[in-house]
Each structure stands twice: as C-alpha cells, then as structure tokens.
C-alpha positions as CSV (number, residue, x, y, z in Angstrom):
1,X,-49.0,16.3,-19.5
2,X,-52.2,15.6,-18.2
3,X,-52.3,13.7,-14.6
4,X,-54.3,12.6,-12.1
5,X,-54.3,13.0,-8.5
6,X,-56.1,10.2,-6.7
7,X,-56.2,12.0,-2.8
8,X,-55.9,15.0,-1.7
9,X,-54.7,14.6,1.5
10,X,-51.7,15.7,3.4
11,X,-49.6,14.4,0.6
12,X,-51.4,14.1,-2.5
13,X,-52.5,17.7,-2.6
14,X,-49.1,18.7,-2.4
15,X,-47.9,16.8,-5.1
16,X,-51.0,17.8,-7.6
17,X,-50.4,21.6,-6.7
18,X,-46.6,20.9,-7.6
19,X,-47.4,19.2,-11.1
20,X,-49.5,22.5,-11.6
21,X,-46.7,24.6,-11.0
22,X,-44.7,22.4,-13.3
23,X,-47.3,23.3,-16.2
24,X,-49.0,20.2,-16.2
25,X,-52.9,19.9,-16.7
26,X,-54.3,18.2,-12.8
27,X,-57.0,16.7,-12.2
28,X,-57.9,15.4,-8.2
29,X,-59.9,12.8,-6.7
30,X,-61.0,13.5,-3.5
31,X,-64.2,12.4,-1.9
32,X,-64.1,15.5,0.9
33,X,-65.2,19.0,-0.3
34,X,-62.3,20.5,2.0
35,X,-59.6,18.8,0.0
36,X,-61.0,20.2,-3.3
37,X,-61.6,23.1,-2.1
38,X,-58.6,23.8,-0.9
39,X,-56.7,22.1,-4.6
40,X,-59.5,24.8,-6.4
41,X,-58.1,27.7,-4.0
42,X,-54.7,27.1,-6.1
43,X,-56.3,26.8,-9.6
44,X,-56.8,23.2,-9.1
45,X,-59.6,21.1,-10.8
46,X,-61.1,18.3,-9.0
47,X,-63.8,15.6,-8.9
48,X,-65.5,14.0,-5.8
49,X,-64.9,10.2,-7.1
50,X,-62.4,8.5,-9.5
51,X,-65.5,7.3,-11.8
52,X,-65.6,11.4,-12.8
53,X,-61.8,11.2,-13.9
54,X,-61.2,11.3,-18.1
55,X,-59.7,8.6,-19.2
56,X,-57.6,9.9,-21.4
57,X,-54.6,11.1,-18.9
58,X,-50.8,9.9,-19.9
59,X,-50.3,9.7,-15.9
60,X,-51.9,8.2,-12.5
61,X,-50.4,8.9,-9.3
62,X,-52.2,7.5,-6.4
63,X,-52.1,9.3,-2.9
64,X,-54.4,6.3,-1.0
65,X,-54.5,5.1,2.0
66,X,-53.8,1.9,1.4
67,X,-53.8,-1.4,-0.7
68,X,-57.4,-1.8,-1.0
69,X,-58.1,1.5,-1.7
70,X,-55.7,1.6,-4.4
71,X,-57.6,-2.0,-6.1
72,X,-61.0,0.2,-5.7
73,X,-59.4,3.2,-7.6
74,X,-58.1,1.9,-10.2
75,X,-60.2,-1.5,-10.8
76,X,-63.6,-1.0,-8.8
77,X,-66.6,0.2,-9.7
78,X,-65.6,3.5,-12.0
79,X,-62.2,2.6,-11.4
80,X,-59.5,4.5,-14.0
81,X,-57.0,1.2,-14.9
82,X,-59.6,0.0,-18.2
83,X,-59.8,3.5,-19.3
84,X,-56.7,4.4,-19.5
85,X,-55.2,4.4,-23.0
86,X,-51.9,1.8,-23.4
87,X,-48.7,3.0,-22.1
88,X,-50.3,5.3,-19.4
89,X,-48.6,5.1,-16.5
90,X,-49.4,4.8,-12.5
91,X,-47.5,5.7,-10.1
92,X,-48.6,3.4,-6.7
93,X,-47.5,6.5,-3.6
94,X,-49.1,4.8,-1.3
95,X,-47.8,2.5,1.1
96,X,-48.5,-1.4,0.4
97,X,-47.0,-4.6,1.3
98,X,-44.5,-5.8,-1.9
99,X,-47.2,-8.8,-2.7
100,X,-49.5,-5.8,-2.8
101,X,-47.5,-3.7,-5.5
102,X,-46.7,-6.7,-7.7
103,X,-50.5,-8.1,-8.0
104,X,-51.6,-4.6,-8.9
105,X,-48.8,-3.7,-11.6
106,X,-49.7,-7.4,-12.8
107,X,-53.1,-6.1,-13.3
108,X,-52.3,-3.2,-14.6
109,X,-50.3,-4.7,-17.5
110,X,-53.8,-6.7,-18.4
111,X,-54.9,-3.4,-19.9
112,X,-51.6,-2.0,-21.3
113,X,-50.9,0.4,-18.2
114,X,-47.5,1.0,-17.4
115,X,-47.0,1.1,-13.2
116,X,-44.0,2.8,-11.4
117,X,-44.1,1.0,-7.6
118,X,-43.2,4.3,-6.1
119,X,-43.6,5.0,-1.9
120,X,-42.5,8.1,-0.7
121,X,-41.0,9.9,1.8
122,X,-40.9,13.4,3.4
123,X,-44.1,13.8,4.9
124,X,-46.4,16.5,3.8
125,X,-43.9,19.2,4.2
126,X,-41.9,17.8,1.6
127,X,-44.8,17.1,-0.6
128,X,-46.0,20.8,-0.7
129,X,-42.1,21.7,-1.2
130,X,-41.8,19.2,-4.3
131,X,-39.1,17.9,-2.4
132,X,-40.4,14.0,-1.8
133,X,-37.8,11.0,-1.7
134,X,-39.3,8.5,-4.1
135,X,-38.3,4.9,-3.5
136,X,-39.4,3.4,-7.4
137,X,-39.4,0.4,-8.9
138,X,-40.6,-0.7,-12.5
139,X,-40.1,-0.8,-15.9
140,X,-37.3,1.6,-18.2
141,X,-40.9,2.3,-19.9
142,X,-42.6,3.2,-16.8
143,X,-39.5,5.5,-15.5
144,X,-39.3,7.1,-18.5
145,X,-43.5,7.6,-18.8
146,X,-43.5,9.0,-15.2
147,X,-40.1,11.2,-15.5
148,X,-42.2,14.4,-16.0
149,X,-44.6,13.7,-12.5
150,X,-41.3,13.1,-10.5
151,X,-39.8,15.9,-11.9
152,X,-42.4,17.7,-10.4
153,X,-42.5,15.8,-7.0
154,X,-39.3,14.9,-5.6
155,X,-35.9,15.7,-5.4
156,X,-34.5,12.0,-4.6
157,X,-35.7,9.3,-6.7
158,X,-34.4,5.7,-6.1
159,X,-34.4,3.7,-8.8
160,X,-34.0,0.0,-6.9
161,X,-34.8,-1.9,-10.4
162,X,-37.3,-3.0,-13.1
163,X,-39.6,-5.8,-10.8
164,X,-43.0,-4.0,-8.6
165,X,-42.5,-4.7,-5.5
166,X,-38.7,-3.9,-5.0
167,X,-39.7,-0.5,-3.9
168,X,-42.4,-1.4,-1.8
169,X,-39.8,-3.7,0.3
170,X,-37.6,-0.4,0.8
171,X,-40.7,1.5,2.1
172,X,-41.1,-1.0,4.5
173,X,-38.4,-1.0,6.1
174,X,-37.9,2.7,6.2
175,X,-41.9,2.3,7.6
176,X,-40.3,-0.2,10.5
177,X,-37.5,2.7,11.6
178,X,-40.2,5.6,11.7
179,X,-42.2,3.7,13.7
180,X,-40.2,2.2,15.8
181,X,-38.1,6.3,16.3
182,X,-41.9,7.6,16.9
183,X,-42.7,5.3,20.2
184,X,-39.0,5.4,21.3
185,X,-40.0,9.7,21.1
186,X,-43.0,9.1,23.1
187,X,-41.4,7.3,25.4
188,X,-38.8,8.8,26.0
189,X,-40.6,12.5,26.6
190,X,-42.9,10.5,28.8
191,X,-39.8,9.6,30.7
192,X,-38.6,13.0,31.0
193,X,-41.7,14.7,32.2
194,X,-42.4,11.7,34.7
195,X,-38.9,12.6,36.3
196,X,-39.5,16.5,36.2
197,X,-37.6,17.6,32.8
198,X,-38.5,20.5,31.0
199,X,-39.7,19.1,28.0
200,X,-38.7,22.0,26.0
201,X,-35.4,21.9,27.7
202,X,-35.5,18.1,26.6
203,X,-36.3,19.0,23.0
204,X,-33.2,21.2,23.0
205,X,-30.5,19.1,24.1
206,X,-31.2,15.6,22.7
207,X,-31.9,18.0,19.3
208,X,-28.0,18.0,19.5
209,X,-27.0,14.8,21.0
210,X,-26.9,11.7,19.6
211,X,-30.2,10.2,20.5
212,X,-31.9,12.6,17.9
213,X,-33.4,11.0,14.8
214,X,-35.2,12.6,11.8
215,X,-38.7,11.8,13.6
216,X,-37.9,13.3,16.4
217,X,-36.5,16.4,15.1
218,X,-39.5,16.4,12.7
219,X,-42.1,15.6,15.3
220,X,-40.9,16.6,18.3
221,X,-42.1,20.6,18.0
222,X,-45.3,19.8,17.2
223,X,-45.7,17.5,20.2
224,X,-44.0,20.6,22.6
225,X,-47.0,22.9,21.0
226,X,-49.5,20.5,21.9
227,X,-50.4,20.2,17.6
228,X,-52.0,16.9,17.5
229,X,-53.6,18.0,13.7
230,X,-52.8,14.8,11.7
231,X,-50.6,15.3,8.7
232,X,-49.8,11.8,9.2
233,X,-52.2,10.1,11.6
234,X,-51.5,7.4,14.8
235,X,-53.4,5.1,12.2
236,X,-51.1,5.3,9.5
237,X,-48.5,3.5,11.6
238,X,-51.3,0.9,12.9
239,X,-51.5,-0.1,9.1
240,X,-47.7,0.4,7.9
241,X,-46.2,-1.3,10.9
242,X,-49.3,-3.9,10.6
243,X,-47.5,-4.6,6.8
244,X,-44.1,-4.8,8.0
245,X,-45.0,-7.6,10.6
246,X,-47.2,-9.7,8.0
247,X,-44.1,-9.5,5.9
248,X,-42.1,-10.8,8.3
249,X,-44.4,-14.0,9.7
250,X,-44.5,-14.4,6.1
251,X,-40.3,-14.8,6.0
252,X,-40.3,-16.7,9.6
253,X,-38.7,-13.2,10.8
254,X,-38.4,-12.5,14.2
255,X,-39.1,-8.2,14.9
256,X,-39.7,-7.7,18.5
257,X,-39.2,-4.2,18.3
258,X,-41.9,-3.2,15.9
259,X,-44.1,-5.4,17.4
260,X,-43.6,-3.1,20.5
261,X,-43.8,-0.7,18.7
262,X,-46.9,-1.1,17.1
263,X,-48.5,-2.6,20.2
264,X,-48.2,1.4,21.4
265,X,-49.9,2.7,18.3
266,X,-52.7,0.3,18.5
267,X,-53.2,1.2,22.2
268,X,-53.1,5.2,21.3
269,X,-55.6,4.1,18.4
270,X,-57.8,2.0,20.7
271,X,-58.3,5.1,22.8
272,X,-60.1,6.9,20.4
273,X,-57.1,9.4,18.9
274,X,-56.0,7.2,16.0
275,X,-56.9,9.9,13.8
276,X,-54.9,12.6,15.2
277,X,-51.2,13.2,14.6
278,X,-48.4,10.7,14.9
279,X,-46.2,12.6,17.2
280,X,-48.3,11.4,20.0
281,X,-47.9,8.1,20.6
282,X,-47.1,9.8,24.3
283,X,-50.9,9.6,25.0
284,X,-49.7,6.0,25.6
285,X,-48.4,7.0,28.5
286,X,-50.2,9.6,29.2
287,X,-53.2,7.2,30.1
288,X,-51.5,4.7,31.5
289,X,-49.1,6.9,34.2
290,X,-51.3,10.3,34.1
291,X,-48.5,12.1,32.8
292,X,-49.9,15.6,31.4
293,X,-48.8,16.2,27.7
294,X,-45.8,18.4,27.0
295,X,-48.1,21.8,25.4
296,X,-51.1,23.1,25.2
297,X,-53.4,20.6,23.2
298,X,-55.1,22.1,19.6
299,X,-57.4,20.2,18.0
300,X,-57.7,20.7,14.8
C-alpha cells in the first residue's frame, strides 16, 4: 500500500516506521530536516512539504498538530485532498474538536476521499511499538480502506460508528482526564517536596496505591530524572484542554476542573517552557513557592 505520513514528530514517525515494517511503501512530510533524517536513518523516504507528496497514495494519515494544520495539509496551498484519486482514504490522528473532524471529512467527500476520524492514544512510546489505541469513526468504506495502516499502528481500535466526529468526542474526553491526572501529578509532587518527601520515595509508594493513574506512572520517571525533552509538550494540553472547554461553553457545560487545570498549563506555558515535556506542569509551582524540581534537569 502506498501511505503518507503528514509529521514526523513524536508520533507520526513512529507510526510511518511501523507501516514500513509492515511492507508498505512511506512517504513523510516533515518540514524539519531532524525528523527526516532520522525517518531516512530507517529506510524512510521523506519530503520537506506536503506540496512534494505524489498524489497517487491509497492512504493519508495525518500526525498534525492541530485542526488548522490539518485544513493546510490537506486543502492549502499544495495540499494532498484534490490529488488524491477517489476512495483514498485519511486518517485525521490528530487531535481536533468533533465540529473540526466533521467539516473536514465533509470536505474531503467533495473530492471522493474517504476519511477515518481517528485520535490516538499511547504516546510516542506506543507509536514506535505499533501498539496505539485508535479511537475511529467513519464510514464501513473508510474502515475497510484504512484496515492495512491500523494494522500496522495500533493494537486497540475503537470503532464508535459511521458519523466524523464521534471519535473525536471520545478523544476529548480521554484529553480532559490526562490533563486534568497531569496537574493533579504536579501538584501533588510539589506537595510532597514542599513538606520534605523524598520524591523518589513518593514515586514508589503512590506507584502502588491507589492514587496512581496511567499519567503518573507514565510521567512520573521522567519528572524524578529531571527529562523535560517533549515527547508530548506543556502546549499540547494548552490546545487539547483549550478544545474540551470550547466544547463545553458550546453545550452550556459546567468543567471546573479542567479549567483548573488548564489554567496551570497556560501558566507553565506563559513562562516560557511550553515546549518542553508535559510531565512538568510542577514548574507551576516551582515558580510560584520556589520549590526545586524533583532531578537533575536535561534539556534536550
């Protein structure tokens, strides 16, 4: 099957170096020369913009950053959506509001272009294992046109229906628990070093009690080491808790919790480390109390 890879980033690299395992022919898109590079290390081809992509791929998956990103790729200037030939398919990975997911599968179908509304989850450690969850909605057609990528990608795939924008609305509120369990983490660390804990000692015992979730177990050793190298950066959460609270002024919904919560990301962000790793929303408190950061700090 031949595919293309829009970012190569901490997730979309791992999926394109998975399809290529799987036999399939890959092509990337990604603007920065390290992200090629390191897809041409493997045996990877790749091209710095999506106008150098052939049209003639059977499969799209899109590794963006978010919704407007995703419109520029695929319907900008050189985007890939007119030349793809009818019943290709595109798979939306990245993280957009449901509205978002339907008004770009809606466009898609304009040119004949089959589109799988398909978030993930796992992190980049599940993308280079080809072990993603993927949270899909769409078409019979457009499960059955993207069945080899998944294949390839994940090792959960939710099928929640045939209408965009179902699995979009799952994503979110997945998006509105991660967020919410990272700033409870940073808080909670902050805590314990302000009363004289052992972080690492910390670490230890909540990993086996129950105020342990799957972000902090995840997280949490690279926040001990001090690894603030973003696989998934503070500004990620700015933007996917930013989605979840539209959605909900949008519904007359009430969510004082992520709004907390992404009060603390925008004030990490505001700071000037927005781009570094999302275990550390404890540089929230680290500026505001002076408390010194569990590890040794790498930048990287």
């Amino acid at each position: 099957m031949k595919v293309g890879v829009i970012g190569l980033g901490a997730m979309g690299l791992g999926a394109a170096l998975n399809l290529l395992k799987a036999g399939h022919e890959v092509i990337g898109v990604e603007p920065r020369a390290a992200g090629r590079d390191a897809f041409a290390t493997e045996g990877g081809a790749a091209v710095a913009s999506v106008a150098e992509l052939p049209g003639e791929l059977e499969a799209v998956v899109v590794f963006v950053v978010n919704a407007a990103q995703a419109e520029a790729v695929l319907f900008g200037e050189g985007g890939i959506a007119p030349r793809l030939p009818r019943g290709a398919v595109v798979l939306l990975c990245t993280t957009v509001s449901p509205a978002a997911a339907k008004a770009i599968a809606r466009r898609l179908e304009e040119y004949g272009v089959l589109m799988l509304d398909s978030p993930v989850s796992g992190g980049a450690k599940g993308a280079m294992a080809g072990t993603l969850t993927v949270i899909a909605s769409g078409t019979e057609a457009a499960f059955a046109a993207a069945k080899p990528v998944l294949d390839a990608i994940a090792k959960r795939i939710w099928n929640l229906g045939p209408e965009p924008g179902a699995g979009s609305t799952v994503k979110m509120v997945n998006q509105l628990l991660a967020g919410i369990h990272l700033a409870a983490m940073g808080e909670a660390f902050a805590l314990g070093v302000r009363a004289g804990a052992d972080p690492k000692v910390l670490f230890d015992v909540i990993s086996e009690s129950a105020g342990a979730s799957w972000m902090f177990l995840d997280r949490g050793p690279r926040l001990l080491a001090g690894d603030d190298a973003p696989r998934s950066a503070i500004n990620i959460f700015v933007k996917d808790l930013g989605i979840v609270l539209d959605e909900a002024r949008a519904l007359t919904f009430p969510l004082p919790l992520a709004a907390a919560a992404h009060q603390i990301f925008l004030a990490v962000a505001a700071g000037g480390a927005g781009d570094r790793d999302d275990a550390f929303t404890i540089r929230f408190w680290e500026r505001l109390a002076g408390i010194p950061l569990p590890g040794a700090r790498k930048e990287g």
